[in-house]
Backbone as JSON Lines, residues from 0, in Angstrom:
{"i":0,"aa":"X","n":[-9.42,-10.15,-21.67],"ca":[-8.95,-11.52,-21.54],"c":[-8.68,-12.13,-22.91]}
{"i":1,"aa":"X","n":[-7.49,-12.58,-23.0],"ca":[-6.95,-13.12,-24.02],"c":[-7.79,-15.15,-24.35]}
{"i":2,"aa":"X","n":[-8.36,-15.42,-25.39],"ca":[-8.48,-16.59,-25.83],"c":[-9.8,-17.26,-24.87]}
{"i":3,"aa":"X","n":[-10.61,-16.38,-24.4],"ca":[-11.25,-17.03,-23.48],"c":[-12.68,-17.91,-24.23]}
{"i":4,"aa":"X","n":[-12.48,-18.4,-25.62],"ca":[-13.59,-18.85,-26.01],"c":[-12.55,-20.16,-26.09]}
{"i":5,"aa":"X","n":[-11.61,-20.29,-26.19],"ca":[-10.62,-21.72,-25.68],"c":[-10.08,-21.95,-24.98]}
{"i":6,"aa":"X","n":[-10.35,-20.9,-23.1],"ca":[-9.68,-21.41,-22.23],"c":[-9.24,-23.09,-22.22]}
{"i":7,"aa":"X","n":[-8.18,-22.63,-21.79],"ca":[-7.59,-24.3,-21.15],"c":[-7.72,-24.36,-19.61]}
{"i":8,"aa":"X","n":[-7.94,-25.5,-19.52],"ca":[-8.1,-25.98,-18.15],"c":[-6.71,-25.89,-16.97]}
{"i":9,"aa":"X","n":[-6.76,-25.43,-16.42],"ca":[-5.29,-25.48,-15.52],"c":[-5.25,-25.88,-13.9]}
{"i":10,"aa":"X","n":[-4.99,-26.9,-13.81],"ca":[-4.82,-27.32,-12.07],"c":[-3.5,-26.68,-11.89]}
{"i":11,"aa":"X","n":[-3.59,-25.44,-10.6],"ca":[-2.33,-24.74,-10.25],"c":[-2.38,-25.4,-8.51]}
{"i":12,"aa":"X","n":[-1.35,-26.08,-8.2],"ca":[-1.18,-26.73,-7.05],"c":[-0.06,-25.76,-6.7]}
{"i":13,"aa":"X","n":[-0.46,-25.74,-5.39],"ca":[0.41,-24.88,-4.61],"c":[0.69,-25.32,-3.38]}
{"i":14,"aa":"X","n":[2.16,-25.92,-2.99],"ca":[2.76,-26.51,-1.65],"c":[3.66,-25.18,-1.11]}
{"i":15,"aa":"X","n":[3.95,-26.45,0.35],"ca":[4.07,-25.54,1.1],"c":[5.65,-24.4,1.23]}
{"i":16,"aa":"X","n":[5.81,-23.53,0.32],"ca":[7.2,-22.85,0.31],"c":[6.55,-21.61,0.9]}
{"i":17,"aa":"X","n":[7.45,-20.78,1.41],"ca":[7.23,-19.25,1.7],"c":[6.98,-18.83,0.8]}
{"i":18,"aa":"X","n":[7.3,-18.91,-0.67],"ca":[7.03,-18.28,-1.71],"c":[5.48,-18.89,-2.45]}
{"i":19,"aa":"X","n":[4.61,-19.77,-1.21],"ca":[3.32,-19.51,-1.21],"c":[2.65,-18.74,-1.95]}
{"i":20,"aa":"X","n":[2.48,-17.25,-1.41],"ca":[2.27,-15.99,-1.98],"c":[1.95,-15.5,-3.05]}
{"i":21,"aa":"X","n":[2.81,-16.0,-3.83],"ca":[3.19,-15.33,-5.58],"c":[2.67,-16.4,-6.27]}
{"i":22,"aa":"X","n":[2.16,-17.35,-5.62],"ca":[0.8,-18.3,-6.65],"c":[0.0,-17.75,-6.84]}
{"i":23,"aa":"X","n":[-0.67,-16.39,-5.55],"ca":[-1.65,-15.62,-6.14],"c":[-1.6,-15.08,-7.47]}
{"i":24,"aa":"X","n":[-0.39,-14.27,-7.87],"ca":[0.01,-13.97,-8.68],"c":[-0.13,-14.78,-10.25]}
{"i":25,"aa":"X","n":[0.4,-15.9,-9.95],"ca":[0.48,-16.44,-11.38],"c":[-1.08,-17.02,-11.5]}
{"i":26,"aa":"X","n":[-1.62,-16.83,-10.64],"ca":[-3.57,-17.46,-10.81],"c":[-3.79,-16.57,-11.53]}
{"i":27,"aa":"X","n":[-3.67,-14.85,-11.27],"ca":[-4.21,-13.81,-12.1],"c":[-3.37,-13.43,-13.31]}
{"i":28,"aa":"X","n":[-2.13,-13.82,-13.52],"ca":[-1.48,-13.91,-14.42],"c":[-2.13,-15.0,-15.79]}
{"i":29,"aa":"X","n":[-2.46,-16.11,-15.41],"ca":[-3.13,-17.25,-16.15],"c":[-4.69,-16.71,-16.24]}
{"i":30,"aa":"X","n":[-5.2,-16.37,-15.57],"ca":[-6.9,-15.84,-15.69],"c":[-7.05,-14.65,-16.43]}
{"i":31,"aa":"X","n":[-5.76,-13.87,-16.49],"ca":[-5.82,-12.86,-17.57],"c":[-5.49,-12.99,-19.02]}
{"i":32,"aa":"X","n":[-4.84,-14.45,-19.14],"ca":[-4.75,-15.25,-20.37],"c":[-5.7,-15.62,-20.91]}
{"i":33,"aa":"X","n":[-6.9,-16.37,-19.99],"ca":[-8.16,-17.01,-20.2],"c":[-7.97,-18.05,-19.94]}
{"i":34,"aa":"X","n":[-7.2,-18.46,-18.98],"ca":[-7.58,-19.81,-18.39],"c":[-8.37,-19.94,-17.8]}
{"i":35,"aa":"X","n":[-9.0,-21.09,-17.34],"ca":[-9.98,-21.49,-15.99],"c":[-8.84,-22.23,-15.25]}
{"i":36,"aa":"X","n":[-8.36,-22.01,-13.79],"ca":[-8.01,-22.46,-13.12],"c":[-8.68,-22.82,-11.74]}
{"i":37,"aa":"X","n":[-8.23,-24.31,-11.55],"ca":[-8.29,-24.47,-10.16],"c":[-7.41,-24.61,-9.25]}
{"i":38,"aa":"X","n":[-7.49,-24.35,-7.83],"ca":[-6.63,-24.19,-7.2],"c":[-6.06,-25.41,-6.36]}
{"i":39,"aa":"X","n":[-5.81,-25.62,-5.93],"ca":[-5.51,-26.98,-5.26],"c":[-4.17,-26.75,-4.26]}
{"i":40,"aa":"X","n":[-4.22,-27.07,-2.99],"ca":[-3.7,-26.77,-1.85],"c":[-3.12,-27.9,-1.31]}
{"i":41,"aa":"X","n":[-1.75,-27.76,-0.78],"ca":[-1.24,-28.71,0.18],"c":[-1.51,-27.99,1.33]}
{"i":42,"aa":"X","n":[-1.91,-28.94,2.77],"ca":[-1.89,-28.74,4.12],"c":[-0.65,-27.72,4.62]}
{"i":43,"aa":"X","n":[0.21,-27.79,4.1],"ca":[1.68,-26.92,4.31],"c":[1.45,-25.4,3.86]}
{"i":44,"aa":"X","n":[0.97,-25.17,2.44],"ca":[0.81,-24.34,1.4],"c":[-0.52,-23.96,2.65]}
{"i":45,"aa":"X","n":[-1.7,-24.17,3.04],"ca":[-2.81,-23.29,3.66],"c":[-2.0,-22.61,4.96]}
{"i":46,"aa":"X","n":[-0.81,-23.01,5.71],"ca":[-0.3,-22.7,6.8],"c":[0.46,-21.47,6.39]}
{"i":47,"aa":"X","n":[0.7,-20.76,5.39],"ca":[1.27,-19.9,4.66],"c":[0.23,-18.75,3.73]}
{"i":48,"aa":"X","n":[-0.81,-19.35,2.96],"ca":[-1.47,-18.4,2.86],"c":[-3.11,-18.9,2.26]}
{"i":49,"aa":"X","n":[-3.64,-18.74,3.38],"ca":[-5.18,-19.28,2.91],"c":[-5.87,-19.49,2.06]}
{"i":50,"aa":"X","n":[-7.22,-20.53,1.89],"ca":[-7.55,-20.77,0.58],"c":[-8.11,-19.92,0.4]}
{"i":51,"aa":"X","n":[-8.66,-19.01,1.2],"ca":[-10.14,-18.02,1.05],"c":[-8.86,-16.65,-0.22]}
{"i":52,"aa":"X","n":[-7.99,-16.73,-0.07],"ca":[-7.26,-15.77,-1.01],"c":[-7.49,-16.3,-2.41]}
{"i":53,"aa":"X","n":[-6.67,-17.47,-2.18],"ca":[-7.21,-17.9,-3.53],"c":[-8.85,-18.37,-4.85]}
{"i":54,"aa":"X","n":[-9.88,-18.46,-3.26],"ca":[-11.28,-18.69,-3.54],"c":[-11.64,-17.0,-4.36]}
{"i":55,"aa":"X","n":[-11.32,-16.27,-3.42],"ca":[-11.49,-15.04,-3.79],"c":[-10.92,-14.29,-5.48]}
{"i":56,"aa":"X","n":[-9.61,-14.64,-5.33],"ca":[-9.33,-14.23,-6.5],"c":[-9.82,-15.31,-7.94]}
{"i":57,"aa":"X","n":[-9.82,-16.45,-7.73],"ca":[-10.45,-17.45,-8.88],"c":[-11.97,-17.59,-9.11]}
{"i":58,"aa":"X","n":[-12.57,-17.33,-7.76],"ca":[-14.24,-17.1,-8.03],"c":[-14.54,-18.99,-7.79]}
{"i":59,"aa":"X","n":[-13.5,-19.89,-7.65],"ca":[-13.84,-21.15,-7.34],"c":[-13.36,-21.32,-5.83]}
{"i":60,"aa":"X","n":[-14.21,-22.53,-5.55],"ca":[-13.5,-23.57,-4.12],"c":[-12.64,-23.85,-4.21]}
{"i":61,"aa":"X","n":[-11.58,-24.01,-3.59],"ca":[-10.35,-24.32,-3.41],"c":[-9.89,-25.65,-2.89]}
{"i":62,"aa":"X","n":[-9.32,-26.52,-4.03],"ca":[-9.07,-28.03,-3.22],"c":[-8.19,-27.94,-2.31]}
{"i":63,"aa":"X","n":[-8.52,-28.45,-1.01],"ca":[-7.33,-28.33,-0.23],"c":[-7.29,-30.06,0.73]}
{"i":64,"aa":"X","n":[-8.25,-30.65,0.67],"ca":[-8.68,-32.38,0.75],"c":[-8.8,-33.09,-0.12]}
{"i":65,"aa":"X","n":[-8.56,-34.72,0.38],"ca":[-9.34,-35.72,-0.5],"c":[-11.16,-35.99,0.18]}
{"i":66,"aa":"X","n":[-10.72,-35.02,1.38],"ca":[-12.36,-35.34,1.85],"c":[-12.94,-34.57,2.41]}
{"i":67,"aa":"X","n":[-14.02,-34.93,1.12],"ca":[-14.8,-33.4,1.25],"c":[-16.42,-34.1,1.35]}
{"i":68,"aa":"X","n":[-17.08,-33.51,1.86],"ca":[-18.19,-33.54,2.8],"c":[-19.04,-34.46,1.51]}
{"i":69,"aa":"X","n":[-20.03,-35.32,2.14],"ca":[-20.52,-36.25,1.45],"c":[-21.74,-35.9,0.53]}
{"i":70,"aa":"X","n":[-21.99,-34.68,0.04],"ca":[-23.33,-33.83,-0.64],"c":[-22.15,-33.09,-1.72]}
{"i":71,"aa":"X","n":[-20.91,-33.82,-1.74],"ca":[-19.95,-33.33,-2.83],"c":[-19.15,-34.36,-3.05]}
{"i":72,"aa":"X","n":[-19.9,-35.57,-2.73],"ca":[-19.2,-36.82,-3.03],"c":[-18.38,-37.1,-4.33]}
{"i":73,"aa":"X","n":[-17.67,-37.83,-4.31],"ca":[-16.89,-38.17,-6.04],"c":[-15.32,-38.32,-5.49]}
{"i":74,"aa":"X","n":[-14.48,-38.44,-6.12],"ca":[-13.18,-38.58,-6.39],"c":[-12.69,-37.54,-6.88]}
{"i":75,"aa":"X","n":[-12.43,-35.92,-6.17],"ca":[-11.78,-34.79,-6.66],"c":[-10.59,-35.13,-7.01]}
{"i":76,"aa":"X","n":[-9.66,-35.64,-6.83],"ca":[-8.61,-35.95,-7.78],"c":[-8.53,-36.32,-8.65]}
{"i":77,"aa":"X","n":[-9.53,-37.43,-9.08],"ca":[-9.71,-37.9,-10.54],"c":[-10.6,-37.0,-11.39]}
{"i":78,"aa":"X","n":[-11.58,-36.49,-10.62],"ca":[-12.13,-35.84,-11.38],"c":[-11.43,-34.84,-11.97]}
{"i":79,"aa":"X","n":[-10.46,-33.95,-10.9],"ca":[-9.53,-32.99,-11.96],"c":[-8.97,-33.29,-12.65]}
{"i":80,"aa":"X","n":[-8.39,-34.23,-12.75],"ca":[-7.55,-34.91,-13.99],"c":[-8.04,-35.25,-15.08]}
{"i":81,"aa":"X","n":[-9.42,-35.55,-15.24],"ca":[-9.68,-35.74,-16.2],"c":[-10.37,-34.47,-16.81]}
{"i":82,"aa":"X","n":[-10.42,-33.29,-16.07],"ca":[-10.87,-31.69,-16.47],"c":[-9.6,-31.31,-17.01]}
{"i":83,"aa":"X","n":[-8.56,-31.32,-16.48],"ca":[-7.17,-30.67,-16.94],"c":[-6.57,-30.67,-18.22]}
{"i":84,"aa":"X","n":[-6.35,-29.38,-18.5],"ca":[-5.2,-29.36,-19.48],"c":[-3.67,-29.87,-19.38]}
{"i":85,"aa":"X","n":[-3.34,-29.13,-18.46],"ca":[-2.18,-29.0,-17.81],"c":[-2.33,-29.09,-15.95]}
{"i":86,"aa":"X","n":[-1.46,-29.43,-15.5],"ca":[-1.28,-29.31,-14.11],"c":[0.26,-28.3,-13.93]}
{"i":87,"aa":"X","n":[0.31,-27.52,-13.2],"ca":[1.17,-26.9,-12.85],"c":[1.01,-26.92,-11.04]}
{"i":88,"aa":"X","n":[2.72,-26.84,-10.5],"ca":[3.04,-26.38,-9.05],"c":[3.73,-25.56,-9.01]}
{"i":89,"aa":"X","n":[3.07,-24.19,-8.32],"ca":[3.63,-23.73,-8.05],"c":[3.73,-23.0,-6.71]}
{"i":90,"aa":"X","n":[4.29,-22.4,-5.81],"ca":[6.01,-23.26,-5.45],"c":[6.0,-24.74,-5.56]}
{"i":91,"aa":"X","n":[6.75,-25.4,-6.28],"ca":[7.35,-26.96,-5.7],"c":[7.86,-27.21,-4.63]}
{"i":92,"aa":"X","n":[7.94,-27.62,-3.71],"ca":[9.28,-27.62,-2.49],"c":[9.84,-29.29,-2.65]}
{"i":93,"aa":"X","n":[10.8,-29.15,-2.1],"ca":[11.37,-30.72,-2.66],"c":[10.07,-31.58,-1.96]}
{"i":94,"aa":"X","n":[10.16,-31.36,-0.95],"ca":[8.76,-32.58,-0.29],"c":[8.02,-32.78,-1.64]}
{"i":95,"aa":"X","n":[7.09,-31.9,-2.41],"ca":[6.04,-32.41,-3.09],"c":[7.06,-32.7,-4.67]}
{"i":96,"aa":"X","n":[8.36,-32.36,-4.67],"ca":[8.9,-32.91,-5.88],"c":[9.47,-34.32,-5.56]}
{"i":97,"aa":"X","n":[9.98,-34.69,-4.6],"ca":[10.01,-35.82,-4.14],"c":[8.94,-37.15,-4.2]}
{"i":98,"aa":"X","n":[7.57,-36.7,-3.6],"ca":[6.49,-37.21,-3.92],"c":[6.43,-37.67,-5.16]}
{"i":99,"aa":"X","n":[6.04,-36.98,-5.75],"ca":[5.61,-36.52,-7.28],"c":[6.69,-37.42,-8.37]}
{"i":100,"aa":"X","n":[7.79,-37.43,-8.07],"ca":[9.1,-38.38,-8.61],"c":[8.63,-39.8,-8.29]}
{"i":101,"aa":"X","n":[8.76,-40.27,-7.1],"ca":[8.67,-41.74,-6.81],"c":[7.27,-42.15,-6.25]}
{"i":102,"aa":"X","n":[6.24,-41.21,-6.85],"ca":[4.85,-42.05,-7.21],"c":[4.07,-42.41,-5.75]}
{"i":103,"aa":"X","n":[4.61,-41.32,-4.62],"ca":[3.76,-40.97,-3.47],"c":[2.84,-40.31,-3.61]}
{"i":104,"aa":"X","n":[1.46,-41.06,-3.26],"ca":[0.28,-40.03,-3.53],"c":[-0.65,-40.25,-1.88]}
{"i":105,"aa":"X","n":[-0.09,-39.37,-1.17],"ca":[-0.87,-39.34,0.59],"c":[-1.5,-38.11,0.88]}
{"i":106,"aa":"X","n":[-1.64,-36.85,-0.38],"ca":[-2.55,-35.76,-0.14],"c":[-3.23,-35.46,-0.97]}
{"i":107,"aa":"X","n":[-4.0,-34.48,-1.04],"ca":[-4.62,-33.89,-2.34],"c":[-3.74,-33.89,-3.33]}
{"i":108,"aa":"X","n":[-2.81,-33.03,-3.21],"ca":[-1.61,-32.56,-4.35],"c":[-1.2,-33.71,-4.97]}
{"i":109,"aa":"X","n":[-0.71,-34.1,-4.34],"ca":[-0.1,-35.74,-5.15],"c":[-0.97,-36.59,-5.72]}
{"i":110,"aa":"X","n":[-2.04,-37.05,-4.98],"ca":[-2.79,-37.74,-5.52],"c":[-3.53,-37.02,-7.24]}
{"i":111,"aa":"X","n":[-3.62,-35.59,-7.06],"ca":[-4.09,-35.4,-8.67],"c":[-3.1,-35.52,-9.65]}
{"i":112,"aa":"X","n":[-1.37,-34.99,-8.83],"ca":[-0.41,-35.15,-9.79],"c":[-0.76,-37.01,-10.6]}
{"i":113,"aa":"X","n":[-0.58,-37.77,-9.39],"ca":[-0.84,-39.22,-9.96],"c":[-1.96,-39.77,-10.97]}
{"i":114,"aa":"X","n":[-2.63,-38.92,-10.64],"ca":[-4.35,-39.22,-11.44],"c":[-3.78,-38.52,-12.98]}
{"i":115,"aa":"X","n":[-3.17,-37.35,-13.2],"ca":[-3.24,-36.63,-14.3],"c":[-2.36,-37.23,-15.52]}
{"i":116,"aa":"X","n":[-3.06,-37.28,-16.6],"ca":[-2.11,-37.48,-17.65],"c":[-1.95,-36.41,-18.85]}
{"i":117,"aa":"X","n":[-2.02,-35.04,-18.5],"ca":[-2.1,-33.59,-18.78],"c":[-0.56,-33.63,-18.95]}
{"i":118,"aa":"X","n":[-0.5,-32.27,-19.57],"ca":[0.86,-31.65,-19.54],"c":[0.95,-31.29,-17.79]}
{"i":119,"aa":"X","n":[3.01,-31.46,-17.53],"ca":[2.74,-30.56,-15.99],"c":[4.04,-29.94,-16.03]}
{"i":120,"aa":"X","n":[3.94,-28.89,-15.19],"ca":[4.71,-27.9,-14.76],"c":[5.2,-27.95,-13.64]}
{"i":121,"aa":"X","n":[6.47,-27.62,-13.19],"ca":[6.89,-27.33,-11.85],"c":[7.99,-26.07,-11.95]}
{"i":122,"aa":"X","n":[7.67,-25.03,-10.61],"ca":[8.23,-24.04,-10.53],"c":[9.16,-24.62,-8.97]}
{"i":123,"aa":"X","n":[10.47,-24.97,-8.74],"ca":[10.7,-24.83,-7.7],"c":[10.91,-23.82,-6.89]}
{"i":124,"aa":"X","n":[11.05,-23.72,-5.7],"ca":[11.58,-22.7,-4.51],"c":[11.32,-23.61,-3.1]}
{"i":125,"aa":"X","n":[12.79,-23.18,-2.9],"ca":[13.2,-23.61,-1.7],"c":[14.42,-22.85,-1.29]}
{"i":126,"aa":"X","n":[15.2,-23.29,-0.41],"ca":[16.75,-22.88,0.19],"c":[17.84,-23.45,-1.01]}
{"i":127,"aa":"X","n":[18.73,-22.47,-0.78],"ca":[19.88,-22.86,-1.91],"c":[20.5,-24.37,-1.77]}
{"i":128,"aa":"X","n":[20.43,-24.93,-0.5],"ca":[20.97,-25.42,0.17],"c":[20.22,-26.89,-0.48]}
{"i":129,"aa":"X","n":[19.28,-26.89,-0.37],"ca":[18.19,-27.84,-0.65],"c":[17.9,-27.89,-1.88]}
{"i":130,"aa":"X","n":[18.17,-26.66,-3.01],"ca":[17.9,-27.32,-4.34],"c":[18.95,-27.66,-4.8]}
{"i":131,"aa":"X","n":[20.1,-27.36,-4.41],"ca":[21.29,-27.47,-4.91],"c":[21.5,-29.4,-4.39]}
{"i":132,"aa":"X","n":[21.05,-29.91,-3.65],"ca":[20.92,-31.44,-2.64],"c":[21.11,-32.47,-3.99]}
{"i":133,"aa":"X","n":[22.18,-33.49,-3.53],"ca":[22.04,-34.14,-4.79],"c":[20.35,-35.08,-4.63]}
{"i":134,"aa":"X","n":[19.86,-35.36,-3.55],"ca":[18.62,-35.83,-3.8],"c":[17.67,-35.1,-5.0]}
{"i":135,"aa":"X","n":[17.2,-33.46,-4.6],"ca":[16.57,-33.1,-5.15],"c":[16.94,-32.62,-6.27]}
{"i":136,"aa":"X","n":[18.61,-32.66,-7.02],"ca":[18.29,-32.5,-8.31],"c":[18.33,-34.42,-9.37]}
{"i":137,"aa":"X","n":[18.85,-35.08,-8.2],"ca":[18.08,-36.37,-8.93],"c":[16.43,-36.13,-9.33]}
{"i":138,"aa":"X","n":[15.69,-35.78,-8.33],"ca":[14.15,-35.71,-8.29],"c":[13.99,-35.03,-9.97]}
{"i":139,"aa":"X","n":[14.6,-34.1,-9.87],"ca":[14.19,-33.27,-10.64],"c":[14.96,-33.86,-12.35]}
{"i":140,"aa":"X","n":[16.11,-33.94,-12.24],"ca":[16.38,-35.2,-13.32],"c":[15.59,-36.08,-13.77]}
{"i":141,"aa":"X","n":[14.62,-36.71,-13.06],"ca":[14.22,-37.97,-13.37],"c":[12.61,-37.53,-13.45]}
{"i":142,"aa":"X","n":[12.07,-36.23,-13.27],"ca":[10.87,-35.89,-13.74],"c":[10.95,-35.01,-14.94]}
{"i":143,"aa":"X","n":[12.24,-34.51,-15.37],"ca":[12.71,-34.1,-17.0],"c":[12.39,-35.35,-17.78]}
{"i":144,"aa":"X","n":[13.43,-36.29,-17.51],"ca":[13.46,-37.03,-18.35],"c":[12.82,-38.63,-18.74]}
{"i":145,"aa":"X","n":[12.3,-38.47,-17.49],"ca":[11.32,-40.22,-17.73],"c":[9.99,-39.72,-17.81]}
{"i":146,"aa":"X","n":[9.37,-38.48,-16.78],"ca":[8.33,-38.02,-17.38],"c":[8.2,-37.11,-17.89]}
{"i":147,"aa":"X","n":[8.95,-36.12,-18.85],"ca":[8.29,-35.03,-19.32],"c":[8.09,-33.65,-18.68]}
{"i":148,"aa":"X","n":[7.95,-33.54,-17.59],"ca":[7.7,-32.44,-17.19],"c":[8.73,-31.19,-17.28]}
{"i":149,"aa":"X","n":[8.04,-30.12,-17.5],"ca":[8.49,-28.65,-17.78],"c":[8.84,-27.82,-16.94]}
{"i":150,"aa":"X","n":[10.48,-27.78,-16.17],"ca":[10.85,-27.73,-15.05],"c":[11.23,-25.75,-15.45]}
{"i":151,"aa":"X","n":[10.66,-25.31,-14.49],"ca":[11.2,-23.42,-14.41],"c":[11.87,-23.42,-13.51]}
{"i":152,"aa":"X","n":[13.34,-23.58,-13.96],"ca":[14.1,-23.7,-13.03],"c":[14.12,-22.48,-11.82]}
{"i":153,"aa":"X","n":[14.69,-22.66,-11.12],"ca":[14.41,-21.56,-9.57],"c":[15.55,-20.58,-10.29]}
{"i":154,"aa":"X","n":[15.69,-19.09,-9.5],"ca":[16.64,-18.33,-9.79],"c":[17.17,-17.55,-8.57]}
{"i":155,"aa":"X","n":[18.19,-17.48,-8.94],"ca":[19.76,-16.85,-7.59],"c":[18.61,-15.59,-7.08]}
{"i":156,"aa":"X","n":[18.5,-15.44,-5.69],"ca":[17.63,-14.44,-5.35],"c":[17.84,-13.97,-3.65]}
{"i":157,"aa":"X","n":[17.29,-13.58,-2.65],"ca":[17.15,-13.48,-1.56],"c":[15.94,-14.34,-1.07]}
{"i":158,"aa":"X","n":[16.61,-15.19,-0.44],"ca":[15.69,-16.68,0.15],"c":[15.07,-16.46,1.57]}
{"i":159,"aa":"X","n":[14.46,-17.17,2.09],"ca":[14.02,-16.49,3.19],"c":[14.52,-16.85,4.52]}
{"i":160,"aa":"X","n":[15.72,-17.41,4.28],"ca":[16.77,-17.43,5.38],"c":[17.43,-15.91,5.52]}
{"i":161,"aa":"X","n":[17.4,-15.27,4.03],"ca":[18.02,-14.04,4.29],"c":[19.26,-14.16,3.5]}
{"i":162,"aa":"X","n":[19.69,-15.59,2.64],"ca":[20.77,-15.79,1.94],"c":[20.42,-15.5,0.71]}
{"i":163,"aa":"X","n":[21.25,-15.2,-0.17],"ca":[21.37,-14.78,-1.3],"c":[21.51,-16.3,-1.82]}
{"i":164,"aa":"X","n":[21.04,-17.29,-2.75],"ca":[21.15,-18.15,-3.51],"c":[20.2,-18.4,-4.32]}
{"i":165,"aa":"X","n":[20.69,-19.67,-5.4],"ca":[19.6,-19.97,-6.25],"c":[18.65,-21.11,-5.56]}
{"i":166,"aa":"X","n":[17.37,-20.86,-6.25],"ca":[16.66,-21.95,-4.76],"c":[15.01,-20.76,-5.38]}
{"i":167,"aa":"X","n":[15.22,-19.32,-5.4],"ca":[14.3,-18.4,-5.57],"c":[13.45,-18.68,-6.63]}
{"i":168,"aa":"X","n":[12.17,-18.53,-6.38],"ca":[11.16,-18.77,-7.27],"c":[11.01,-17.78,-8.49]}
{"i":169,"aa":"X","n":[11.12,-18.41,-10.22],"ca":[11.45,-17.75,-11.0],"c":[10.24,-16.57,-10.91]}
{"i":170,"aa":"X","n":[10.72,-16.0,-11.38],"ca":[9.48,-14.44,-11.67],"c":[7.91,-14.82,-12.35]}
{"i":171,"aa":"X","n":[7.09,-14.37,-11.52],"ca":[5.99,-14.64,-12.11],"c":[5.52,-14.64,-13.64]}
{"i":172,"aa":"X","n":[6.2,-13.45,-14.22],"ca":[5.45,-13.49,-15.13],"c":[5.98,-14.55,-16.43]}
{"i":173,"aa":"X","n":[7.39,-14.71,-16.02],"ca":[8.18,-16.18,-16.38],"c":[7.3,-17.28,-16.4]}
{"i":174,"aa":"X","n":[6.98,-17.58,-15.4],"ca":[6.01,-18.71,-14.85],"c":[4.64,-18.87,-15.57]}
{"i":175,"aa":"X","n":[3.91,-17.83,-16.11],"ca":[2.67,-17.4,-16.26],"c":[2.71,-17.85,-17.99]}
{"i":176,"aa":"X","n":[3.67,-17.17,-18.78],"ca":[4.45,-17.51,-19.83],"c":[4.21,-19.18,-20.26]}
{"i":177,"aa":"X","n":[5.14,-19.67,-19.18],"ca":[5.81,-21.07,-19.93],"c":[4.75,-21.93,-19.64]}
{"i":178,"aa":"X","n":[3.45,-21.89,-18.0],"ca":[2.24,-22.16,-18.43],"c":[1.26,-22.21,-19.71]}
{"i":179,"aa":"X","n":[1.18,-20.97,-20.01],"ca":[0.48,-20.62,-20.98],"c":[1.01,-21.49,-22.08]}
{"i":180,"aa":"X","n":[2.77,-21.26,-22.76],"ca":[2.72,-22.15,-23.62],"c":[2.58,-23.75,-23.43]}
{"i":181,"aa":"X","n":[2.89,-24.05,-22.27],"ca":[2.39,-25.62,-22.64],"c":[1.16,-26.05,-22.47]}
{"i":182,"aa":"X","n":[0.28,-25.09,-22.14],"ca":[-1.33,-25.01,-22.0],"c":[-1.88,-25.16,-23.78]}
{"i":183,"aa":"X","n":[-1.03,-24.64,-24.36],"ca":[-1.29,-24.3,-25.67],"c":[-0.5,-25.48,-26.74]}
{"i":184,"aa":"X","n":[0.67,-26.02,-25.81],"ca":[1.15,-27.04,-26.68],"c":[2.5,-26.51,-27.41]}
{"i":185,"aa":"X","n":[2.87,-25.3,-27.2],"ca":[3.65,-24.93,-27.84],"c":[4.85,-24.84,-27.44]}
């Protein structure tokens, strides 16, 4: 493990895209860096691939509520935010880039995006159809440039309609990468 006497802190939020999945991936991609990550779940994102995958591979609980049983009382959203280095999503789907743009906070996910004043990341994936939407590349315009955030853009791929477009979630180890450097500042 690379740097692990300065892990950085990393909230990896994961909504609900088919490309679910390959968050496993960039968890062990970032933990082989030396991050400490936590995981953090949209209701959509558990209907796709369980927390117990991700509990398993991180060795932590997995946020997937704002309410969590009262012998673990506190404000998990704030509290991650103020643990975090960085926040990263990955998959984005427009729903939680949408959110996340015009300052909707009604789940776990959002609500830490709102709490955090960390560096953040977004990986989209969705349908070609839908990233290409002039809504969602306003969304995504206006979280470049009013807040900062470090957009990996999606890439031309096989979607899970079965169409060939861009919309595909960039390659993990892409993802794992441009984490790392803004974990680091660089």
């Amino acid at each position: 493990m690379a740097r692990k006497a300065e892990a950085k802190n990393v909230i990896l939020g994961v909504s609900g895209s088919i490309a679910a999945y390959k968050a496993a991936s960039v968890l062990r991609g970032l933990m082989s860096k030396g991050h400490d990550v936590q995981v953090v779940m949209t209701e959509a994102a558990q209907r796709l691939v369980t927390p117990a995958t991700f509990r398993a591979l991180s060795g932590r609980p997995v946020v997937t509520n704002l309410w969590i049983p009262e012998e673990q009382a506190g404000l998990v959203h704030v509290e991650l935010a103020e643990w975090a280095d960085v926040l990263a999503v990955v998959p984005a789907t427009a729903n939680i880039i949408g959110k996340i743009t015009w300052g909707i906070a009604d789940e776990v996910l959002s609500c830490t995006w709102m709490a955090c004043d960390c560096a953040k990341v977004i990986a989209p994936a969705m349908n070609d159809r839908m990233w290409l939407s002039p809504a969602v590349q306003r969304n995504v315009a206006e979280l470049k440039k009013l807040d900062g955030v470090h957009v990996i853009e999606p890439v031309e791929g096989t979607l899970a309609s079965g169409r060939i477009g861009a919309g595909h979630l960039a390659p993990v180890m892409d993802i794992v990468a441009k984490i790392d450097s803004v974990a680091w500042g660089s």
